[in-house]
C-alpha positions as CSV (number, residue, x, y, z in Angstrom):
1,X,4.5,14.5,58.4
2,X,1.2,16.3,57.3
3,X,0.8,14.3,54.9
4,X,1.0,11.1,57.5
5,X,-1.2,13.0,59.5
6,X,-4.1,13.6,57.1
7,X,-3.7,9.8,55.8
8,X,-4.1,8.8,59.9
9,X,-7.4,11.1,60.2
10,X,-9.1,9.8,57.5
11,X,-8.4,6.1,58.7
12,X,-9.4,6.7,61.7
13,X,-12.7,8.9,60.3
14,X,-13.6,5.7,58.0
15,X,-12.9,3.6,61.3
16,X,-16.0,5.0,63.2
17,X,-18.0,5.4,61.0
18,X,-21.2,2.9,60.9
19,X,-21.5,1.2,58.1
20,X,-25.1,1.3,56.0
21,X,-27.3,-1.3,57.2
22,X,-28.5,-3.4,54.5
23,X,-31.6,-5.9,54.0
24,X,-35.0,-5.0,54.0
25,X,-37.0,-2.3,55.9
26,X,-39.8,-3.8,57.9
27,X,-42.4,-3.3,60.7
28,X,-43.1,-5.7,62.9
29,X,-46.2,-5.9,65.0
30,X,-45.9,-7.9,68.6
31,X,-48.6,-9.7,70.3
32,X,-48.8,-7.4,72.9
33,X,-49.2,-4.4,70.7
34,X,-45.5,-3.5,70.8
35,X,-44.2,-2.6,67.2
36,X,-40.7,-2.4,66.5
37,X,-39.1,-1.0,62.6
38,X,-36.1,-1.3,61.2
39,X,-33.7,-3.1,58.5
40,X,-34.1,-7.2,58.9
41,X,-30.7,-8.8,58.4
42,X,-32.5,-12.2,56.8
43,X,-33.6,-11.5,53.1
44,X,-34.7,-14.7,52.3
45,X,-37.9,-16.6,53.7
46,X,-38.4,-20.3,53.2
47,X,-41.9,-22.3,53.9
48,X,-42.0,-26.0,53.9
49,X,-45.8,-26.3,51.9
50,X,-48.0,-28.8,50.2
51,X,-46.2,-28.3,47.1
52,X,-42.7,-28.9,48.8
53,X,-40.1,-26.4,50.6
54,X,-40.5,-23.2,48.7
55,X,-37.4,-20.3,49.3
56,X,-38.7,-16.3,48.8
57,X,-36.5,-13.5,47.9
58,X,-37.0,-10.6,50.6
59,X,-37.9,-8.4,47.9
60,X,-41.3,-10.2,46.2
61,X,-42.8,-10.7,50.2
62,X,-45.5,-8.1,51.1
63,X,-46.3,-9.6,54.6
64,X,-46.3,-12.9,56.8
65,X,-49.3,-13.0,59.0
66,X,-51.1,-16.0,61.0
67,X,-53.3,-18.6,59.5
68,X,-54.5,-19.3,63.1
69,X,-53.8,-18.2,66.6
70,X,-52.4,-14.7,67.7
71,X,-48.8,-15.5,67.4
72,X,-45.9,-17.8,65.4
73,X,-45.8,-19.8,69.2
74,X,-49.5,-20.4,69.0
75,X,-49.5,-20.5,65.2
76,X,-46.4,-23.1,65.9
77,X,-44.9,-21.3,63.0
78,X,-47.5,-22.4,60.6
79,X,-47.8,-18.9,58.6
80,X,-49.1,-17.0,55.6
81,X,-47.1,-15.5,53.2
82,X,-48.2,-12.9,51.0
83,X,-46.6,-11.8,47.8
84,X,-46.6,-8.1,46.4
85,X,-48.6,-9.4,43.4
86,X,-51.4,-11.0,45.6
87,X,-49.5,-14.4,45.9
88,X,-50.2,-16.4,49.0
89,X,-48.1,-19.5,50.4
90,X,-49.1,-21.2,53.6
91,X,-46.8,-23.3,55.3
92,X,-44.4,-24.0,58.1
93,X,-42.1,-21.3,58.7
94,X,-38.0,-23.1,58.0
95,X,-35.7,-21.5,60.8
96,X,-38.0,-18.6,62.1
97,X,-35.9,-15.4,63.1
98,X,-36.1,-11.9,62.8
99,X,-33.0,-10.5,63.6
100,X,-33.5,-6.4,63.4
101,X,-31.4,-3.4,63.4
102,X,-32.8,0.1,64.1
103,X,-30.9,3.7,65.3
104,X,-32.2,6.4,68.1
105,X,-30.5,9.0,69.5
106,X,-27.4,8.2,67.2
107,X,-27.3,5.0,68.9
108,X,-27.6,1.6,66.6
109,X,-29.3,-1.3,68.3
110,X,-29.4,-5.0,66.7
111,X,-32.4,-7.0,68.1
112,X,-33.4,-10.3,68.2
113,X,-37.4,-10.2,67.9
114,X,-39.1,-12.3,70.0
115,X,-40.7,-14.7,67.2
116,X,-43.4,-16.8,69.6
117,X,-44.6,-13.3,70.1
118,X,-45.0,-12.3,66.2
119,X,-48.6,-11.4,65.1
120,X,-47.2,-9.7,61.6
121,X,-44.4,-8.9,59.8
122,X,-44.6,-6.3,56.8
123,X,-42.0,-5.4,54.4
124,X,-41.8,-2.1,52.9
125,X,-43.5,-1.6,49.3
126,X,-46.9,-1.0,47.6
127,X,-48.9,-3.7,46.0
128,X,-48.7,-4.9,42.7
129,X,-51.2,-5.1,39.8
130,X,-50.8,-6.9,36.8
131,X,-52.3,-5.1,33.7
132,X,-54.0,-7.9,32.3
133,X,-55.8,-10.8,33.5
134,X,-53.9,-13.2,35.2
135,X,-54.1,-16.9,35.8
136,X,-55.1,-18.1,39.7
137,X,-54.3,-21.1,41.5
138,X,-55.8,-22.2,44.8
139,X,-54.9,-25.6,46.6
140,X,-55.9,-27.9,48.8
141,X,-53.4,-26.8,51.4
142,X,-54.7,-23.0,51.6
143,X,-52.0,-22.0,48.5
144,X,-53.6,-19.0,46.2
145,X,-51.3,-17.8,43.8
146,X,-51.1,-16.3,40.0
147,X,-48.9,-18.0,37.8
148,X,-47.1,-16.6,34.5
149,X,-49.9,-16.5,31.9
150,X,-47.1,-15.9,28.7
151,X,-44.7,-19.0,29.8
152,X,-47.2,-22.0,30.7
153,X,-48.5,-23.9,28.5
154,X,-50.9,-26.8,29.9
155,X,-50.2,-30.4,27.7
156,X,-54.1,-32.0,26.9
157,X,-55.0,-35.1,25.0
158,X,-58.4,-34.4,23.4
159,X,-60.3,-36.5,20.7
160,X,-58.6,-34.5,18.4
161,X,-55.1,-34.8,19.2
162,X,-52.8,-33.4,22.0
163,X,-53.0,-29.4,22.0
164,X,-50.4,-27.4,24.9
165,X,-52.4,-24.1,24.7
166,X,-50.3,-21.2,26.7
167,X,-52.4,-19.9,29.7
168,X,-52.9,-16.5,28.0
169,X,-55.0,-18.7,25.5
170,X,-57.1,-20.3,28.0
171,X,-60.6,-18.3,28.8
172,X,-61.7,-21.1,31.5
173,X,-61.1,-24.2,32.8
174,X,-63.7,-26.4,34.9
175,X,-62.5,-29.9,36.2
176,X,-64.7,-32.8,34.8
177,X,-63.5,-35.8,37.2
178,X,-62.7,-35.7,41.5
179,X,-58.6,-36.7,40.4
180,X,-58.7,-33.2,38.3
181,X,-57.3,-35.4,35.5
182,X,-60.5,-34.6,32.9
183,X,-61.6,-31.1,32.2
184,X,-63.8,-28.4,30.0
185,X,-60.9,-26.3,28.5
186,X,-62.7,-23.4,26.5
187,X,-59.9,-21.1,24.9
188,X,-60.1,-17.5,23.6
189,X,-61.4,-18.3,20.1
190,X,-64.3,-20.1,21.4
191,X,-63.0,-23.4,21.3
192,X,-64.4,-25.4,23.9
193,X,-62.8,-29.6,24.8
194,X,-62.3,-32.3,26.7
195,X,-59.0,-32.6,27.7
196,X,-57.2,-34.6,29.8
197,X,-54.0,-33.7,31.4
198,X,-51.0,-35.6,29.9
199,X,-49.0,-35.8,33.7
200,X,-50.2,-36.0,37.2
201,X,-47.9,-33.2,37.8
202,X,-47.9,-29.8,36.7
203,X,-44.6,-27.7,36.5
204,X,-45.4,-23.8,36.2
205,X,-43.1,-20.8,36.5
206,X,-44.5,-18.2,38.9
207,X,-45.4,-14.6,37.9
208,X,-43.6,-13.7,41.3
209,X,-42.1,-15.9,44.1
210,X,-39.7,-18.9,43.6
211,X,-39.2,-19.6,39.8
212,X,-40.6,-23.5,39.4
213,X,-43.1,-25.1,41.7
214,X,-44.4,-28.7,41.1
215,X,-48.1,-28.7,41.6
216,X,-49.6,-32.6,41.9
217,X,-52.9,-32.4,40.4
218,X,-54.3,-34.2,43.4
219,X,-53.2,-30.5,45.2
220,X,-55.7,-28.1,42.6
221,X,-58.8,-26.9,44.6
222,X,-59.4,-24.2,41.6
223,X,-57.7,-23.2,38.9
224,X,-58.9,-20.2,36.1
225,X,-58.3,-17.3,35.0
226,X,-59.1,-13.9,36.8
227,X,-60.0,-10.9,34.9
228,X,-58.3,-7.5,36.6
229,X,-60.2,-5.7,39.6
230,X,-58.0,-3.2,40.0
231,X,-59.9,-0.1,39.6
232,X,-61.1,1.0,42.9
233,X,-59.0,-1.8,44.9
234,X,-55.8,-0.2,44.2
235,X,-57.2,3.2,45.4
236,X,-58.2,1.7,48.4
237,X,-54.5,-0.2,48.9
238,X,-53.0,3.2,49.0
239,X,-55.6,4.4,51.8
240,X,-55.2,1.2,53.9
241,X,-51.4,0.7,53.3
242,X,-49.5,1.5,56.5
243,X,-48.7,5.2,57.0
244,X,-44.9,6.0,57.0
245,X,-43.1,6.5,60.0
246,X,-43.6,10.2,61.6
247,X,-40.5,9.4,63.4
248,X,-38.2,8.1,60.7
249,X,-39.9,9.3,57.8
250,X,-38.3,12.5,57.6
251,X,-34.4,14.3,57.0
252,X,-31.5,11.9,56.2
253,X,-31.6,8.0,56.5
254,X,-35.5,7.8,56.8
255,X,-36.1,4.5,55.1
256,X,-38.8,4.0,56.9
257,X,-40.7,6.7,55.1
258,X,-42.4,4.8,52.5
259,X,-45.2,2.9,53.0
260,X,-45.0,-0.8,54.6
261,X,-47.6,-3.3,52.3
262,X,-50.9,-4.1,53.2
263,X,-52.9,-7.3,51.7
264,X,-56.2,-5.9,52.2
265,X,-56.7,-4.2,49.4
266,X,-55.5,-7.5,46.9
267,X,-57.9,-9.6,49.2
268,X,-60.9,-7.6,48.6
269,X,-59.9,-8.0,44.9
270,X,-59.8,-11.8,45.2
271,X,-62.8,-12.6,47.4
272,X,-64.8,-10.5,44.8
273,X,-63.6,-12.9,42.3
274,X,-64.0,-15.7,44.2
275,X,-68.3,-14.7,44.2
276,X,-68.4,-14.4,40.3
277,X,-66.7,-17.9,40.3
278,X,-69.5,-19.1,42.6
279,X,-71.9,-17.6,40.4
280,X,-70.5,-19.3,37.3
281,X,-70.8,-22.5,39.1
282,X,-74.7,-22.5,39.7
């Protein structure tokens, strides 16, 4: 009878209690300056883009913000999706809905967030920097992303034969012809062609974000190597990263005490790039 007793306790114990909540921690900023945390239930993203519908894992996105307007209703879900690494995707936002669920008071309470009103979502995490220079791609449709510098190798025909040189072996590219078909491929050892891309479309695996994209060449605004600004700019992430919860942040369960990612510091990092390019080109 005791033991039938016990056995009935501890069912009813693991009855009540509240399961974890799982998916990721985020903060979401409202329009009209309301800011709700918790755990999203939705841990993938998808965008439809110029390069085609692109799907993101939860745990590569840094933040979704606006590319225009002061909401996704104004924005009419057209957003900007930035990566931990730096990454950013614009595009139409597939299926928009933040479904959150947050405790108070030992209370749980699951809310649907009002997405015409959402100015910015940010996911939990710090930024992060590659260790050696990377490889940048921006594109006609607002795209600016680093792709895998140790996977990709571009396919040329030169005078000289056809070469596929790995993007680590690249030191600069500069685009000879308007169809970004011809261009001035110097590599590491000093080598400096003309080459001509082999396809109209490029297939390169991602150093973070969806493995493959397809990227026409009709779609390449710029595309070169970047050497490494961290020093400095990651200092400065860490001081304009949001601060962790003083409410959560503390005691058991506070998952909300780390820090929430902030692009600023990464965008600093790439507009200062973006000057020496300009430089280049005079």
């Amino acid at each position: 009878m005791k033991r039938l007793l016990i056995a009935s306790c501890f069912v009813f114990a693991c009855a009540c209690q509240s399961p974890a909540p799982k998916g990721p921690a985020v903060k979401v900023t409202l329009s009209d300056g309301q800011v709700l945390m918790g755990r999203m239930s939705t841990e993938n993203l998808t965008l439809k883009t110029g390069l085609g519908e692109l799907n993101f894992d939860s745990k590569d996105a840094g933040e979704l913000g606006l590319v225009k307007g002061g909401n996704v209703g104004e924005s009419k879900s057209k957003i900007r999706l930035w990566l931990l690494n730096g990454s950013e995707f614009v595009g139409h936002w597939q299926k928009p809905e933040v479904d959150l669920k947050f405790s108070a008071g030992g209370d749980e309470f699951n809310i649907k967030v009002p997405i015409a009103k959402l100015e910015r979502l940010q996911f939990q995490g710090n930024a992060v920097w590659s260790e050696d220079a990377v490889f940048r791609i921006q594109t006609a449709s607002g795209d600016d992303f680093f792709v895998d510098v140790t996977k990709n190798r571009l396919p040329f025909q030169t005078e000289f034969g056809q070469i596929r040189p790995f993007l680590s072996e690249i030191r600069s590219m500069k685009p000879l012809d308007k169809k970004n078909e011809k261009w001035r491929v110097q590599l590491n050892n000093g080598t400096s062609l003309e080459a001509r891309f082999q396809m109209k479309v490029l297939n390169l695996t991602l150093a973070m974000g969806p493995k493959k994209i397809s990227l026409p060449l009709s779609e390449i605004r710029h595309m070169n190597r970047q050497e490494i600004l961290r020093l400095g700019f990651q200092e400065a992430n860490d001081n304009l990263a949001s601060e962790p919860s003083r409410a959560q942040g503390s005691g058991g369960g506070g998952f909300l005490g780390s820090r929430f990612y902030s692009n600023k510091a990464q965008q600093s990092a790439k507009m200062e790039a973006a000057k020496s390019w300009k430089r280049v080109k005079k």
